[in-house]
C-alpha positions in Angstrom: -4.8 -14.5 -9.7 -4.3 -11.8 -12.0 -3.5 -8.3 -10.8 -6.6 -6.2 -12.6 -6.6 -3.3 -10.2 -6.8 0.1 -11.4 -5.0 2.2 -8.5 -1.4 1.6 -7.0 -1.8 -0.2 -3.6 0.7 0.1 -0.7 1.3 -2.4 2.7 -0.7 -1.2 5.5 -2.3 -3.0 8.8 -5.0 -1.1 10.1 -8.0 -2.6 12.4 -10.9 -2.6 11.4 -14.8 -3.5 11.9 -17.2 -4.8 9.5 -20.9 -4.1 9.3 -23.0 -6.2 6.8 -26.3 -5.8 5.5 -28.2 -7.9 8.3 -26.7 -6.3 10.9 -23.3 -8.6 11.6 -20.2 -7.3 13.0 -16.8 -8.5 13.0 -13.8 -7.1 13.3 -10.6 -7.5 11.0 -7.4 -6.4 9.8 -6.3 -5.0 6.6 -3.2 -6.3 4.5 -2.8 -3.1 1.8 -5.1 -0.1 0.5 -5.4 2.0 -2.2 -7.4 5.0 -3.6 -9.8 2.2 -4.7 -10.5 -0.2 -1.9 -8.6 -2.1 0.5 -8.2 -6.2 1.5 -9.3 -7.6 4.8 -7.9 -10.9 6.2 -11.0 -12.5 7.6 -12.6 -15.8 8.0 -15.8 -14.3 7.8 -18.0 -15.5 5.1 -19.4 -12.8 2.8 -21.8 -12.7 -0.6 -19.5 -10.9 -3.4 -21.3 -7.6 -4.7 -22.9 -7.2 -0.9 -22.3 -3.7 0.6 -20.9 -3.5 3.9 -20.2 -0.1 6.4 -16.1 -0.3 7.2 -14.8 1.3 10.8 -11.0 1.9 9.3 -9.0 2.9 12.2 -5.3 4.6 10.8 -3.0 7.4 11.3 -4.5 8.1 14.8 -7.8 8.6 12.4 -11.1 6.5 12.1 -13.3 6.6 9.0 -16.6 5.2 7.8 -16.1 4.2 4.7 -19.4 1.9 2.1 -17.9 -0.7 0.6 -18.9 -3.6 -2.0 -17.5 -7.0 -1.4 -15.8 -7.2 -5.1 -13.9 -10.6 -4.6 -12.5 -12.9 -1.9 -9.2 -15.3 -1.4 -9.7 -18.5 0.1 -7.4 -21.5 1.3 -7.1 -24.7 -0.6 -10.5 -25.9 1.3 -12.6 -23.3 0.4 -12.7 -21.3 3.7 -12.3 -17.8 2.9 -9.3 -15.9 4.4 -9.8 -12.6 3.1 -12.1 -10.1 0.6 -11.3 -7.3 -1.5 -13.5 -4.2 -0.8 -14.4 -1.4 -3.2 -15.2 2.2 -2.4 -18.7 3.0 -2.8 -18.2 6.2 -1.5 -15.1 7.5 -0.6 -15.3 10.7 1.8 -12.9 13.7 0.3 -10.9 13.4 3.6 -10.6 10.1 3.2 -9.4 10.4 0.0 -6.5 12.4 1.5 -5.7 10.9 4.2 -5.0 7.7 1.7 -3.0 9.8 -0.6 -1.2 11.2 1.9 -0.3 7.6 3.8 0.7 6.7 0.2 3.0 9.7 -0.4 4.7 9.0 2.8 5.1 5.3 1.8 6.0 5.5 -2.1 9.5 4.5 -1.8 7.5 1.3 -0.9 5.2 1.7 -3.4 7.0 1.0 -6.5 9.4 -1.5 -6.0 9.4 -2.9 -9.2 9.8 0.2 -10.9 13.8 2.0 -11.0 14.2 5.1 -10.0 14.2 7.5 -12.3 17.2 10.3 -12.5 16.4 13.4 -10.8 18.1 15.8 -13.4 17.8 18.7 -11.4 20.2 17.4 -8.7 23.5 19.2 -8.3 26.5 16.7 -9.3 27.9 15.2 -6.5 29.9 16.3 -4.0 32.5 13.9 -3.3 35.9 14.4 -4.0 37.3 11.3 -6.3 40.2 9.9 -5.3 43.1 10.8 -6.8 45.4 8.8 -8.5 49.0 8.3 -6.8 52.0 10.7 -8.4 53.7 8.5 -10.7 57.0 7.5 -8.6 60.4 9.8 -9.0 63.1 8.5 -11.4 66.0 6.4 -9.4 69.1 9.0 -9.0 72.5 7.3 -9.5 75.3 9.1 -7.6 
């Protein structure tokens, strides 16, 4: 699968339970976020482009989050092991709370990206060693 998503994404396993349409609930667990949805791993089977209600429980927090089913994963079978959800409407401190997780975690974040020189920094402090005095001519006598 191609990686089309718009917004950085970072690791993070939250609980979480799912409402759908007709009134089903399940509970799951989530494998990464971002600013633009989240996956859950779940056996579950949903319609993509359904809306579901979200319970997200993280950071000692719990949120109510609208989502739309926007794709799912599945084994080699068929059976579905997990969906991708997209914000439908993503609360302002929601919004933050996520930004803020990410913050914390953006060492994480961008792996695959070096880091870049902090110019700013002060040259470093530790001494170099030193090389060794060259040794003293032999004295005859």
């Amino acid at each position: 699968m191609s990686d089309r998503r718009r917004f950085p994404r970072i690791e993070m396993a939250a609980d979480v339970d799912v409402e759908t349409s007709n009134n089903n609930f399940f509970a799951g667990r989530t494998r990464d976020i971002s600013i633009g949805g989240l996956f859950i791993e779940s056996r579950e089977a949903l319609e993509i482009g359904s809306t579901v209600g979200l319970k997200v429980r993280f950071e000692g927090q719990s949120f109510h989050l609208m989502c739309r089913v926007a794709w799912s994963l599945t084994e080699k079978d068929g059976v579905p092991c997990g969906y991708g959800f997209e914000f439908v409407r993503l609360p302002v401190h929601a919004k933050r709370s996520i930004e803020a997780y990410m913050m914390r975690r953006a060492p994480e974040l961008f792996l695959d990206e070096p880091p870049k020189p902090n110019r700013l920094a002060p040259p470093s402090r530790i001494p170099r060693p030193r090389k060794p005095p060259p040794p003293l001519p032999a004295q005859d006598g």
